[in-house]
C-alpha positions as CSV (number, residue, x, y, z in Angstrom):
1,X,5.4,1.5,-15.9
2,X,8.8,3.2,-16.7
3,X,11.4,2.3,-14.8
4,X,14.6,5.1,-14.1
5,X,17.8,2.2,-13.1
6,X,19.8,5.4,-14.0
7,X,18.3,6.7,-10.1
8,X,20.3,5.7,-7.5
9,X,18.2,6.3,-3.7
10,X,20.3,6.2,-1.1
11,X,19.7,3.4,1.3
12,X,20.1,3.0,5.1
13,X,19.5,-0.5,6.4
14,X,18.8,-1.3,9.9
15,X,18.9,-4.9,11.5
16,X,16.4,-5.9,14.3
17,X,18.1,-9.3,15.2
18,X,15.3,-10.7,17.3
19,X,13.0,-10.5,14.8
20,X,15.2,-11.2,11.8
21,X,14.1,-8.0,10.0
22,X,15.2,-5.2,8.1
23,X,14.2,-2.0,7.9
24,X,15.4,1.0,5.9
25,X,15.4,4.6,5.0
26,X,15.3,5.7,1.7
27,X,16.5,8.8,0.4
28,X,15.6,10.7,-2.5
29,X,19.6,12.1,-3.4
30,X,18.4,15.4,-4.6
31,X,16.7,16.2,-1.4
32,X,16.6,15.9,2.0
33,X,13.4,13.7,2.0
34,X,12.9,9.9,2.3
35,X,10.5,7.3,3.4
36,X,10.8,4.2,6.2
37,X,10.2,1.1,5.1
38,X,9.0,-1.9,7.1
39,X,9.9,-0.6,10.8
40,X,10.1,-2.2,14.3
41,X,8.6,-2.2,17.6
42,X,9.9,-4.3,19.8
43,X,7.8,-6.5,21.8
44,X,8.8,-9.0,24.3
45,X,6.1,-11.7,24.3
46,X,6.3,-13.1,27.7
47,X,6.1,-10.0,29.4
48,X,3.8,-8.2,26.8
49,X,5.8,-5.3,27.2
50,X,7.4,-3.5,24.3
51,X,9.9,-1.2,23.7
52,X,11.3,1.5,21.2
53,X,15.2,0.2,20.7
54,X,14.8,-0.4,16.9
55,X,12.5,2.4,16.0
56,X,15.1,5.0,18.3
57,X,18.0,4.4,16.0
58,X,15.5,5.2,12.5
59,X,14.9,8.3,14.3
60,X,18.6,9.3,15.3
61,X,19.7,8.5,11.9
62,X,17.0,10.7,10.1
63,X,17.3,13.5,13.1
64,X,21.3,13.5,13.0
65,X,21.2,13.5,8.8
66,X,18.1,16.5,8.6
67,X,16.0,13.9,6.6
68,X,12.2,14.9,6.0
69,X,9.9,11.5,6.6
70,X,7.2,11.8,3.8
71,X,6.2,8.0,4.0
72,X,6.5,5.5,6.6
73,X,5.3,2.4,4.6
74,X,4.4,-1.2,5.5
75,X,4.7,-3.8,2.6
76,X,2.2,-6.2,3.9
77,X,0.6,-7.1,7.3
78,X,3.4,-8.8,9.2
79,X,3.2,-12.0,11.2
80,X,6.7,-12.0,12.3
81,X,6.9,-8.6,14.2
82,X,4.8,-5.5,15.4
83,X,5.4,-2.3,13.5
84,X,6.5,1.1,15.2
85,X,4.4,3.1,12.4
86,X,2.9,5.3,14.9
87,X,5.5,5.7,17.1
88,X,7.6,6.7,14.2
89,X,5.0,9.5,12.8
90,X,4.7,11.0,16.2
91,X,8.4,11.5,16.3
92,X,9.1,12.4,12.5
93,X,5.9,12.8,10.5
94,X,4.9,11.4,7.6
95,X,1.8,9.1,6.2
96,X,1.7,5.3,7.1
97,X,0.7,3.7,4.1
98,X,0.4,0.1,2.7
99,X,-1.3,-1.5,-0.2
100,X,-5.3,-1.5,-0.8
101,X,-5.5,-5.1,0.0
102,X,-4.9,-4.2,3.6
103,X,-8.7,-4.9,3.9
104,X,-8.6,-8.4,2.3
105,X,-6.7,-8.8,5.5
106,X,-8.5,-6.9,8.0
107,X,-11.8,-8.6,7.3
108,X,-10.1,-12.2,7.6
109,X,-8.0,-11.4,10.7
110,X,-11.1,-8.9,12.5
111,X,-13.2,-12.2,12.6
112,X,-10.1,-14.7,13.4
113,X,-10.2,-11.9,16.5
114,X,-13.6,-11.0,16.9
115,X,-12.4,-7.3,16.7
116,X,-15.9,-6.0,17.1
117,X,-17.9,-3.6,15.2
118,X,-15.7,-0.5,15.8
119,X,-12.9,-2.0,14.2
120,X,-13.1,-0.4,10.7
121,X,-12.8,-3.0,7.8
122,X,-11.6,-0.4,5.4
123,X,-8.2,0.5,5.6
124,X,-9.0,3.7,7.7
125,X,-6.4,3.1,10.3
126,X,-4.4,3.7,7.5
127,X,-3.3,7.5,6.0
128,X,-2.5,6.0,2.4
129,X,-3.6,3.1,0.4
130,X,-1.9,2.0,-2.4
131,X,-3.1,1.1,-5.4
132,X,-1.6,-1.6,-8.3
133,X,1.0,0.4,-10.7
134,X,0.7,3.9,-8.2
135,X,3.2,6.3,-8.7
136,X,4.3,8.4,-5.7
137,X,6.9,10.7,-4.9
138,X,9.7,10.9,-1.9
139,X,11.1,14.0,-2.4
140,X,12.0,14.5,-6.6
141,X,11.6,10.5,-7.0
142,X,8.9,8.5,-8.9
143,X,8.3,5.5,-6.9
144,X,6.2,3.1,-8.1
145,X,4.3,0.3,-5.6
146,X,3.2,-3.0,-7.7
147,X,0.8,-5.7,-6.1
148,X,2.8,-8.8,-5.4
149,X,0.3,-10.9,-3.2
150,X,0.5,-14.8,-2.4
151,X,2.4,-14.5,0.6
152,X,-1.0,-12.6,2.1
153,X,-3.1,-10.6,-0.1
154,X,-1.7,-7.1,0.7
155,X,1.9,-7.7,-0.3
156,X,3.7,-4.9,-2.2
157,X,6.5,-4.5,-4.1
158,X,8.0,-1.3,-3.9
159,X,10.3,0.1,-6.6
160,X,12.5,3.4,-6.2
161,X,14.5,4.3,-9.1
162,X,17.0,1.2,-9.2
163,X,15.8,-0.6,-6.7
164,X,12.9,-2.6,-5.1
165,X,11.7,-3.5,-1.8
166,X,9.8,-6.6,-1.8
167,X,8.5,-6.9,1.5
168,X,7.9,-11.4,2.0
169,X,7.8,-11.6,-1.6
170,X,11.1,-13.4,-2.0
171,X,14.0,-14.0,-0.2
172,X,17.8,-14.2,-1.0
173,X,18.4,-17.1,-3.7
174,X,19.4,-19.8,-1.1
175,X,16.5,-19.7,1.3
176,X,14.0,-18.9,-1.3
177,X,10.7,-18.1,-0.6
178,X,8.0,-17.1,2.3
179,X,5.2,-19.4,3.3
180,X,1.9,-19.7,1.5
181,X,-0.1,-21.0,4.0
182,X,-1.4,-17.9,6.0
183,X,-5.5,-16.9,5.8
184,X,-5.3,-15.6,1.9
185,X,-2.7,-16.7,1.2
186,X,-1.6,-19.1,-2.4
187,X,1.2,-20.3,-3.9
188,X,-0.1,-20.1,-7.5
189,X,-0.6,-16.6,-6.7
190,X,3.1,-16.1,-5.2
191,X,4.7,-17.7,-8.0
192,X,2.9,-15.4,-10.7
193,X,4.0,-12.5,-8.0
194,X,7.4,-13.5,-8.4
195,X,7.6,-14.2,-12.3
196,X,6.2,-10.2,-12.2
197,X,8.9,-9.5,-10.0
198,X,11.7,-11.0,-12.2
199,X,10.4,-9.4,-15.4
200,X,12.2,-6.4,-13.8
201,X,16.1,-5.4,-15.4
202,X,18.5,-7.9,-14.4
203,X,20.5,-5.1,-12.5
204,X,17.5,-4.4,-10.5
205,X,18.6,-4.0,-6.8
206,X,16.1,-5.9,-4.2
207,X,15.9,-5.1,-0.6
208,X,14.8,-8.3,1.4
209,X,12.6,-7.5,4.6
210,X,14.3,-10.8,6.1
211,X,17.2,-13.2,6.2
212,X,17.8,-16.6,8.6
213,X,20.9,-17.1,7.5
214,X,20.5,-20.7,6.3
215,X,23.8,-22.8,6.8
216,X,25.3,-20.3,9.1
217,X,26.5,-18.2,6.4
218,X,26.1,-14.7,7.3
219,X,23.0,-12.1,7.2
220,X,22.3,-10.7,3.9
221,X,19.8,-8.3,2.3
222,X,20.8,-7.5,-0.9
223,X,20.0,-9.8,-4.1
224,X,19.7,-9.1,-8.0
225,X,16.9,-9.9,-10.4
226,X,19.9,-11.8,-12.1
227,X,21.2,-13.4,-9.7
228,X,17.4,-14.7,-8.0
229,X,16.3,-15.5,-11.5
230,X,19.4,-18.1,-11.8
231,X,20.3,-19.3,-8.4
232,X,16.8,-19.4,-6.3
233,X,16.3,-22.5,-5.1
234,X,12.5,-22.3,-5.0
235,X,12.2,-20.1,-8.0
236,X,14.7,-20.3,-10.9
237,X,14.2,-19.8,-14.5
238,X,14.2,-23.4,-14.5
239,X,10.9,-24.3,-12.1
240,X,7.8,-24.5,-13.3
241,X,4.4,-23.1,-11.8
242,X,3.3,-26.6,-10.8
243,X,6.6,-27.4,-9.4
244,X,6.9,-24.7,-6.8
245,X,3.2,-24.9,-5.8
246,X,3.9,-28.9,-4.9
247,X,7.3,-27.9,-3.0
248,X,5.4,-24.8,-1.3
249,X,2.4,-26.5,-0.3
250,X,4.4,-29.5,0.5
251,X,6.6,-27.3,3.2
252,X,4.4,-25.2,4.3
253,X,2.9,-28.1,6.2
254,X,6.2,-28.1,8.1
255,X,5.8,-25.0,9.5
256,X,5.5,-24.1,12.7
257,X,3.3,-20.8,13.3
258,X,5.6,-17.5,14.0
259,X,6.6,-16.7,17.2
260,X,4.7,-13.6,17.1
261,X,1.8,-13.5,14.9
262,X,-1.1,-13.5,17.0
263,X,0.3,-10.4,18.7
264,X,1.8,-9.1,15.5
265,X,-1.4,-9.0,13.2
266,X,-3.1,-7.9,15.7
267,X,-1.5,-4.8,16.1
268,X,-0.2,-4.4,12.3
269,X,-3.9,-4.9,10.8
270,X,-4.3,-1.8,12.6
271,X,-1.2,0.2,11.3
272,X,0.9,-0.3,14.3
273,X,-2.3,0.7,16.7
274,X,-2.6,-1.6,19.6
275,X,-6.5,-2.2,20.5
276,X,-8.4,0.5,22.4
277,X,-8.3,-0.2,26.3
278,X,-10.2,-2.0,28.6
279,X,-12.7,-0.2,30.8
280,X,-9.3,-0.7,33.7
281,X,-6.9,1.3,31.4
282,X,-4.8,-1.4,30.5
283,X,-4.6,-2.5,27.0
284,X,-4.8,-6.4,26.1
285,X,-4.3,-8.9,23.1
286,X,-6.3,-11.6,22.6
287,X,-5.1,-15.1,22.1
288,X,-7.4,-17.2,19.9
289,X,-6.9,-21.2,21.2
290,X,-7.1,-23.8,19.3
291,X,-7.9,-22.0,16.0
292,X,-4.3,-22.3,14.0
């Protein structure tokens, strides 16, 4: 895996504040093309109605700058908010892709919601699976997506010339890490993610998919591998493998379920599809009780 630091992608962040999530849009800077990375649909919950806000202000940016979308990539199934993949293609073009594992995923969450037997279990909803170590190109740039599971099974790391978008794989150095404790989920399995991760040149530029903010400082989503490998709290050069599984494992039990994952999985298992109507027309989500 050769890595080119000396390639610089230009990088577009966007900010959906309900949902604590960044997107971005990543140019290749000797062409006009690019890819989306972890994008938004917004979804209110009580209403069940959703909304394009977030995914409208990608496309105005790429429209007003003449970008061509080649990719529009998820780095793992998320529990936290629904993607606007489709949305996105039908405005912009470009495949929807996400890591292999997808179907580790699908067949854990198509029984957890008794999806039924035309929901595919093989990543077909998908245009583009990625495989461990798979080069790919936006535009004249080698991109290269690494497997980085523990926080579910089809987390990716993505890495475009100096930098690297790691999805839930780690957060900025004083919040840490994501939860473990999701359906395929392991910590043993996230901290040898992570070691992989900070094996990367200490100049490495990462692009967090999240940020909470902790002690009210403000939102951030831009770490090092230096600075995570020497200040993060959960996963310093200094913390051992059996350390971090007993502090994972002992705070994931403190967690309360997101706020949107029964909706979210739902929805993303299927790359940003919602389920095929009722025999009414409308479309529905189902709400598994007592289960979690």
């Amino acid at each position: 895996m050769e890595i080119k630091m000396e390639i610089k992608p230009e990088v577009k962040k966007f900010f959906d504040q309900d949902t604590n999530t960044f997107s971005y849009v990543v140019k290749d800077p000797t062409s006009n093309f690019c890819a989306i990375i972890d994008s938004v649909l917004n979804f209110d919950a009580p209403s069940g109605s959703t909304s394009f806000a977030a995914a409208d202000e990608i496309i105005e940016y790429v429209n007003s700058n003449s970008l061509k979308v080649e990719w529009i990539i998820e780095t793992h199934v998320h529990a936290d908010h629904l993607s606007a993949a489709p949305y996105l293609k039908s405005k912009l073009g470009g495949k929807i892709a996400i890591g292999e594992n997808v179907t580790i995923v699908q067949n854990v969450f198509g029984k957890v919601f008794n999806a039924g037997t035309d929901f595919e279990l093989d990543g077909s909803q998908f245009d583009y699976l990625f495989k461990d170590n798979e080069i790919y190109k936006i535009g004249n740039i080698d991109a290269i997506a690494i497997s980085t599971p523990g926080h579910t099974p089809a987390c990716m790391t993505h890495i475009i010339g100096n930098s690297a978008f790691v999805g839930d794989t780690i957060f900025m150095p004083d919040q840490g890490t994501a939860r473990a404790d999701f359906p395929g989920g392991d910590a043993k399995i996230l901290f040898k993610s992570i070691k992989k991760l900070l094996s990367l040149p200490d100049e490495m530029q990462l692009y967090m998919c999240h940020d909470y903010a902790p002690n009210g400082r403000e939102i951030k989503y831009q770490s090092t591998i230096a600075e995570e490998r020497a200040k993060n709290i959960h996963v310093n050069d200094k913390i051992s493998e059996d350390e971090f599984v007993a502090m994972r494992s002992k705070r994931d039990k403190t967690l309360g379920m997101p706020r949107l994952i029964l909706p979210s999985v739902q929805v993303n298992m299927r790359a940003g599809n919602f389920p095929k109507p009722d025999d009414n027309g409308t479309i529905y989500l189902k709400l598994p009780v007592n289960l979690f």
